[in-house]
BAMISE-61854 format. One line per field, with one value per residue (C-alpha): x, y, z. Coordinates in pm, whole numbers, plus 50000, padded with zeros to 5 digits. Each point is the difference from the previous one (the first is absolute). Last residue first. Example, Ala and Ser with C-alpha at 12.3 -4.5 7.8 and 13.67 -1.06 7.14 Angstrom:
px: 51367|49863
py: 49894|49656
pz: 50714|50066
***
This chain:
px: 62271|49703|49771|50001|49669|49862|49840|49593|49943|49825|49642|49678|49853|49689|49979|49722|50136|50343|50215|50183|50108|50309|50136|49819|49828|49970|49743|49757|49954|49936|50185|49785|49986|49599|49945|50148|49828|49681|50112|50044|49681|49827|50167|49773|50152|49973|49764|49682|50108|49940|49823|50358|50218|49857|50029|50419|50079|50377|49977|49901|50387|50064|50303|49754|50041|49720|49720|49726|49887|50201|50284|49975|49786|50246|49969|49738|50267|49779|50138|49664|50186|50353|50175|50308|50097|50026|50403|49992|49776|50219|50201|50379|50033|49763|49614|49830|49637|49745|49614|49885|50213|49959|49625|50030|49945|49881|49721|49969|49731|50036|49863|50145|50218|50097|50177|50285|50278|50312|50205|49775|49686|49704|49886|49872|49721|49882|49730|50050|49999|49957|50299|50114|49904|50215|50145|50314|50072|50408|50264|50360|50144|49687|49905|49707|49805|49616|49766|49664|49923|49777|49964|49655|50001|49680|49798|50046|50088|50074|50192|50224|50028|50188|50238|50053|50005|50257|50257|49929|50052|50339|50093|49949|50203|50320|50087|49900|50174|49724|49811|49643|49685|49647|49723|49616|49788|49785|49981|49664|49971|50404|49874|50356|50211|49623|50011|50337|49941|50206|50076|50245|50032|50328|50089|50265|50319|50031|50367|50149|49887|49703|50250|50200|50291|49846|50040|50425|50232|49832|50005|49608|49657|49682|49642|49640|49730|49705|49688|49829|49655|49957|50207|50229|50071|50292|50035|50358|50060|50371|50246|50295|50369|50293|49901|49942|50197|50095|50316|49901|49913|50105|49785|49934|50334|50058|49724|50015|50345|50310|50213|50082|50298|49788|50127|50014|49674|49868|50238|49816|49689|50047|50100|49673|49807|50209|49823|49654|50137|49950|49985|49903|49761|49743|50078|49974|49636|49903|50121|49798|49726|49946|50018|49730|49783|50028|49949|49664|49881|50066|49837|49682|49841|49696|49968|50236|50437|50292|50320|50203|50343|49904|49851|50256|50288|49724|50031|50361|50030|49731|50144|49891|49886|49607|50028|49601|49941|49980|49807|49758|49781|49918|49781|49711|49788|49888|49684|49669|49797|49974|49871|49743|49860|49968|49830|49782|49870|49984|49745|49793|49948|49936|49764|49839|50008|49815|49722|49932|49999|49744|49784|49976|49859|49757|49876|49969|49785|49803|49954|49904|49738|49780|49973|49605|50016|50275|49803|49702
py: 47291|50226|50017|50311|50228|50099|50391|49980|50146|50313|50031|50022|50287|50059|50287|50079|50042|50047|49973|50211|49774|50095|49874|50100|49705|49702|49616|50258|50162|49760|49887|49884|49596|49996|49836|50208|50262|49809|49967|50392|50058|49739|50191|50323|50314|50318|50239|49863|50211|49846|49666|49977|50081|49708|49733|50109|49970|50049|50374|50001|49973|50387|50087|50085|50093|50102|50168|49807|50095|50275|49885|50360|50217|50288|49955|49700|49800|49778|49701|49832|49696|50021|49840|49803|49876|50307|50041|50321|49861|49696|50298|50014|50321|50190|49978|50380|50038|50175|49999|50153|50338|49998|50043|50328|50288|49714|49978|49720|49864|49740|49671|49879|49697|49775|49680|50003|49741|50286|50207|50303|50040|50124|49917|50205|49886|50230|50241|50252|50394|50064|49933|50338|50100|49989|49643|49824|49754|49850|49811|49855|49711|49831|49646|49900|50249|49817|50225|50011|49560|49984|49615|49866|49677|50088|50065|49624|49765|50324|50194|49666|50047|50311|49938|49676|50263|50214|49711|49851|50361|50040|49613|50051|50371|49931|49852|50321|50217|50202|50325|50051|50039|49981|49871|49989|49806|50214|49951|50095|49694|49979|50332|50037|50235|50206|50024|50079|50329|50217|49725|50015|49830|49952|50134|49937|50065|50360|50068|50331|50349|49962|50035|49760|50189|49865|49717|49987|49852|50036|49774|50032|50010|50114|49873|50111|49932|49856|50046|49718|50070|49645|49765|49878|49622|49930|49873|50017|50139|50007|50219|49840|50058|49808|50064|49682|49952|49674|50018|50258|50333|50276|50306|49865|50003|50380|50137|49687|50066|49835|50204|49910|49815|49795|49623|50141|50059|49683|49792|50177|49935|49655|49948|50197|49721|49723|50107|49877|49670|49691|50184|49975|50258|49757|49729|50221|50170|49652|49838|50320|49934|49633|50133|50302|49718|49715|50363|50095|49639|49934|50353|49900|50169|50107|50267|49950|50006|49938|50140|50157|49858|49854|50329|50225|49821|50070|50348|50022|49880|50188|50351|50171|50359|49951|49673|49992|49910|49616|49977|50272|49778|49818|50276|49882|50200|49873|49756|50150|49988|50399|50005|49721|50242|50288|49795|49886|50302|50172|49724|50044|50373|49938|49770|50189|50297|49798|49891|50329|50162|49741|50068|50336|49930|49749|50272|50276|49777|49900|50371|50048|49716|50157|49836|49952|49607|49927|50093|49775
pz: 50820|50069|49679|49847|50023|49680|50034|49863|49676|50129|50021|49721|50185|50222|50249|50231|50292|49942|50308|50304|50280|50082|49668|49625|50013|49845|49913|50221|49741|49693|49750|49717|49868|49913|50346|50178|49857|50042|50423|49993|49861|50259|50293|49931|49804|50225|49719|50235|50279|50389|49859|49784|50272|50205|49726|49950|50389|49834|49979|50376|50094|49864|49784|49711|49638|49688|50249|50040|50292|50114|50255|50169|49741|49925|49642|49857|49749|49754|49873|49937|49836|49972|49653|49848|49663|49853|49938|50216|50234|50065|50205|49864|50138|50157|49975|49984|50152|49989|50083|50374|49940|49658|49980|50141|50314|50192|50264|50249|50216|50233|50120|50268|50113|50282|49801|50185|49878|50079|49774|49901|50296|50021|49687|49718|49779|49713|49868|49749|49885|49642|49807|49848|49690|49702|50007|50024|50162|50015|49821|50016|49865|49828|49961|50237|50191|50068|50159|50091|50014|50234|50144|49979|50204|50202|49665|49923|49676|49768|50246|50017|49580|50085|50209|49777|49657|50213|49993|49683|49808|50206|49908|49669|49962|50162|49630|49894|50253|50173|49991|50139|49862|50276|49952|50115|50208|50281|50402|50155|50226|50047|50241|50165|49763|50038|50385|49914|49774|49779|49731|49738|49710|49838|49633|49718|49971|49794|49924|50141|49919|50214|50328|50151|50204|50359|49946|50003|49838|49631|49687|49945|50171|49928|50194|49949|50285|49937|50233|50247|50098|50069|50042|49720|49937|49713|49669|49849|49693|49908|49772|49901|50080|49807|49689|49708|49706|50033|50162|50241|49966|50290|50066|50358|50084|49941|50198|50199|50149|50065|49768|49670|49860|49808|50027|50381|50041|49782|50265|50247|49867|49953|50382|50128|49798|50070|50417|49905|49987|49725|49712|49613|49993|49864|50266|50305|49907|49917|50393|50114|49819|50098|50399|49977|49782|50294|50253|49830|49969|50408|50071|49808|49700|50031|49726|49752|50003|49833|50035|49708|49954|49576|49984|50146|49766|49690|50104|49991|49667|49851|50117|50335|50020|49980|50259|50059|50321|50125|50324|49929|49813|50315|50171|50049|50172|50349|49970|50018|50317|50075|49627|50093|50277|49807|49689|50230|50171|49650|49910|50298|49970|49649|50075|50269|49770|49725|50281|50126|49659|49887|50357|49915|49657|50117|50259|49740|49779|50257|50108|49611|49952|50270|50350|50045|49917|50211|50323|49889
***
């Protein structure tokens, strides 16, 4: 009786509210899943950046990286990853023809001396061997950034002394820089990209190998992500240089410069330039200067006591290797050391400068070791 005296129109109104209703429910609901699912999507894969592009290389040398290259997909197991870490080392050994990192400093002194040139990369670098090949190639390496990272332009050159590099001498490359800790620590947020650096070409396979395992462990889990800023590899002296100063950053320093403390704080620094936290100068017959050797993360924070990282420490707590790393990301964990070990490198704590002072982040291919007589 009641339904009978609505008019057609209010029923017409009513079905047409109740159609907008019901589509903006739908939509309402659709949107909710679609949120939810994207917060359920697997991390982005990120595999391709395992083998950049080698723009600078010729054929030869890329089909070397190729056959050396590790392997990896989505799922791969730690066991698999090391069997295929261990078959490429043994390949990267039989295609350049060696059985010890060390031959490699050897050859390039005997090169040096063929020469008559000083003991230099600038000069070594420019070398051609045999076949036609230079000495010193140009390397992409892929590396994990965090975020808000900038690059930073290096120069270096034949100089004594850092501080005399200037944009007149020869552009290196570039490091990223990053103002922030909290962000050195978020692995979460951490982006792939690459870095070039400057080695000796038969250095050059076991470099790439090296910083393709950092990598590939980034790959397998967040929590192993290693940043990579800054790699300084064949060079005699260089240093940052940019137009703007670096903005003003975060870093640890500890209480303490000799002993095992590990009491810390946060600080904040402010530098007038780039070149007082990058630079560097290697003296004498330095493996740098023949590029097979390079720091990771060398970074030198002035008038920070024991800086974390900072390129050299005399302090005991440089050994406790896992601890430094949770402290500052940029300290290389234990299981970097233990793949350069692996791979035949020299590692820091394999020498020292005496008193205590060492590398901490320096790899090289070593000194032929002394032979020691037998006692009659």
């Amino acid at each position: 009786m009641i339904a009978s005296n609505v008019s057609p129109n209010v029923w017409r109104i009513v079905l047409k509210m109740s159609t907008r209703f019901i589509c903006q429910f739908v939509c309402l609901l659709l949107f909710t899943c679609i949120a939810s699912s994207a917060f359920a999507l697997p991390e982005k894969d990120y595999t391709k950046y395992l083998k950049p592009s080698q723009k600078y290389l010729d054929t030869r040398l890329k089909r070397i990286l190729q056959l050396v290259s590790l392997k990896y997909y989505r799922g791969m197991s730690k066991r698999a990853r090391e069997a295929d870490w261990k078959k490429k080392i043994e390949r990267a050994y039989d295609l350049v023809g060696i059985d010890h990192l060390y031959e490699l400093r050897k050859s390039a002194s005997e090169k040096i001396e063929a020469h008559r040139i000083p003991w230099s990369w600038e000069y070594y670098r420019r070398l051609k061997s045999s076949d036609g090949y230079r000495e010193g190639v140009r390397l992409a390496i892929p590396v994990w950034i965090p975020r808000y990272s900038r690059t930073v332009k290096l120069y270096g050159g034949f100089k004594k002394k850092w501080e005399e590099i200037t944009k007149q001498d020869r552009y290196l490359g570039y490091v990223y820089f990053c103002p922030s800790l909290k962000n050195v620590n978020d692995k979460r947020h951490y982006r792939p990209s690459k870095i070039y650096i400057e080695v000796s070409r038969e250095f050059a396979p076991f470099a790439y190998m090296f910083f393709q395992y950092i990598f590939r462990e980034g790959l397998a889990s967040a929590d192993l992500r290693v940043p990579i800023m800054s790699v300084r590899c064949g060079e005699d002296t260089f240093a940052a240089i940019e137009k703007e100063p670096p903005p003003p950053f975060t870093c640890a320093e500890f209480r303490d410069e000799i002993n095992g403390d590990f009491h810390y704080r946060v600080i904040t620094k402010k530098c007038e330039s780039f070149a007082e936290i990058i630079h560097g100068h290697h003296k004498g017959k330095s493996n740098h200067r023949i590029g097979c050797a390079f720091d990771i993360n060398s970074f030198d924070f002035p008038e920070v006591k024991d800086g974390s990282p900072n390129p050299i420490s005399r302090a005991r707590r440089q050994f406790a290797r896992d601890r430094l790393h949770k402290i500052d990301a940029r300290n290389i964990p234990q299981w970097v050391y233990d793949a350069a070990e692996d791979i035949g490198f020299r590692v820091p704590y394999q020498w020292s400068y005496g008193w205590g002072f060492t590398d901490w982040h320096h790899f090289d291919c070593g000194k032929e070791p002394k032979m020691v007589s037998e006692k009659k």
